[in-house]
C-alpha positions in Angstrom: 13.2 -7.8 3.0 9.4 -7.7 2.1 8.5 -4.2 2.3 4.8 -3.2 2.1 4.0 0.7 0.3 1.5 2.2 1.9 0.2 5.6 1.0 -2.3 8.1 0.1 -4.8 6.5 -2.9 -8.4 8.2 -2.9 -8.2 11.8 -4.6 -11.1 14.0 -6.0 -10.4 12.9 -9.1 -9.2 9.7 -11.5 -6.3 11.9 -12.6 -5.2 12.5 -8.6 -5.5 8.5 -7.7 -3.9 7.6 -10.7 -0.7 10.1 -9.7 -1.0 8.4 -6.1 -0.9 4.7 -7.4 2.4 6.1 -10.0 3.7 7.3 -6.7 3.9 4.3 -5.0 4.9 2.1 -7.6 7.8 4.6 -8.4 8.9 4.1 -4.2 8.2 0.5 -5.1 11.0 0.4 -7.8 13.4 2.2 -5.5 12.9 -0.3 -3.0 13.5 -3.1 -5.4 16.3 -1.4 -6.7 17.9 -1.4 -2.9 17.0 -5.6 -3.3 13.8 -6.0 -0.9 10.6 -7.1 -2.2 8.0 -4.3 -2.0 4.2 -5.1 -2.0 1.9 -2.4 -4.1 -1.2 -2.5 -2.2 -2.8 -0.2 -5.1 -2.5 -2.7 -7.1 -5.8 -3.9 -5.8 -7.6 -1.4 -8.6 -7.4 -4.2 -10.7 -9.4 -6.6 -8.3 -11.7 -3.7 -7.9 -12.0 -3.3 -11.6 -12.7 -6.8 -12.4 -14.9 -7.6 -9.2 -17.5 -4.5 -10.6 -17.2 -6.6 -14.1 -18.4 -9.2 -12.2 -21.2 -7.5 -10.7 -19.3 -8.2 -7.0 -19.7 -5.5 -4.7 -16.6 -4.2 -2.9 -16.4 -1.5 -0.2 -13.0 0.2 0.6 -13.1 -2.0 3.8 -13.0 -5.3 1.7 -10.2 -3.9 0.0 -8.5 -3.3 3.6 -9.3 -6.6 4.1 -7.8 -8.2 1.1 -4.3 -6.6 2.1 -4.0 -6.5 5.5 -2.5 -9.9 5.1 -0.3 -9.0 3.1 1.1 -6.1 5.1 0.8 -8.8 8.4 3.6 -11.1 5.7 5.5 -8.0 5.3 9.3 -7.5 7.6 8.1 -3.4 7.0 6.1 -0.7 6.1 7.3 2.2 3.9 4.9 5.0 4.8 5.3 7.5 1.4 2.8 10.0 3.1 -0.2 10.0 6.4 -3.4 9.3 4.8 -6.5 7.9 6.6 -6.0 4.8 4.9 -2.0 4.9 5.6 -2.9 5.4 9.3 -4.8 2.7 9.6 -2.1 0.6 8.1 1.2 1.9 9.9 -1.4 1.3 13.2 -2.1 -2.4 12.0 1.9 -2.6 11.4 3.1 -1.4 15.0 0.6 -3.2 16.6 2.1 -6.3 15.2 5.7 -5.0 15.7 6.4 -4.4 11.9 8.7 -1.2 11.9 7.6 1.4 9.8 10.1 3.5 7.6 9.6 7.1 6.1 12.5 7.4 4.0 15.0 5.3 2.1 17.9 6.0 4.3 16.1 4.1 7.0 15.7 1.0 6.2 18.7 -1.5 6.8 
């Protein structure tokens, strides 16, 4: 099953987004481990970091925008945590009928 991680990213500081992003990449291996396909939506950074190289500008809205098709490809969610940004995702999700899982025991 393609699962798609959605969680808390911004923080106060580079330290704090960094921990967030190790988060979900640590529930990502979990899932992979269980055999689905998890999608890392913080993976994006590295757009982000090469589209400022580039002199592109990005707002966190484009970067909504570049995975929301992703999650739309996705059979679920796996919601680590409620963050404005995970909100707006697990809303996009049910609206489409994608179930959304909170824990590993969950998801079939």
């Amino acid at each position: 099953m393609k699962v798609y991680v959605a969680g808390p990213l911004s923080s106060e500081t580079t330290v704090g987004y960094l921990k967030n992003m190790a988060r979900m990449v640590s529930v990502a291996v979990e899932l992979w481990r269980m055999g689905h396909a998890p999608y890392i939506p913080a993976l994006d950074f590295l757009f982000a970091i090469v589209a400022s190289v580039k002199e592109v500008p990005l707002t966190l809205e484009d970067l909504y925008e570049l995975n929301y098709p992703w999650l739309e490809a996705c059979d679920a969610v796996f919601m680590i945590a409620p963050s404005p940004g995970t909100d707006l995702e697990v809303a996009r999700a049910r609206k489409l009928g994608i179930p959304v899982y909170t824990t590993f025991e969950e998801i079939p």
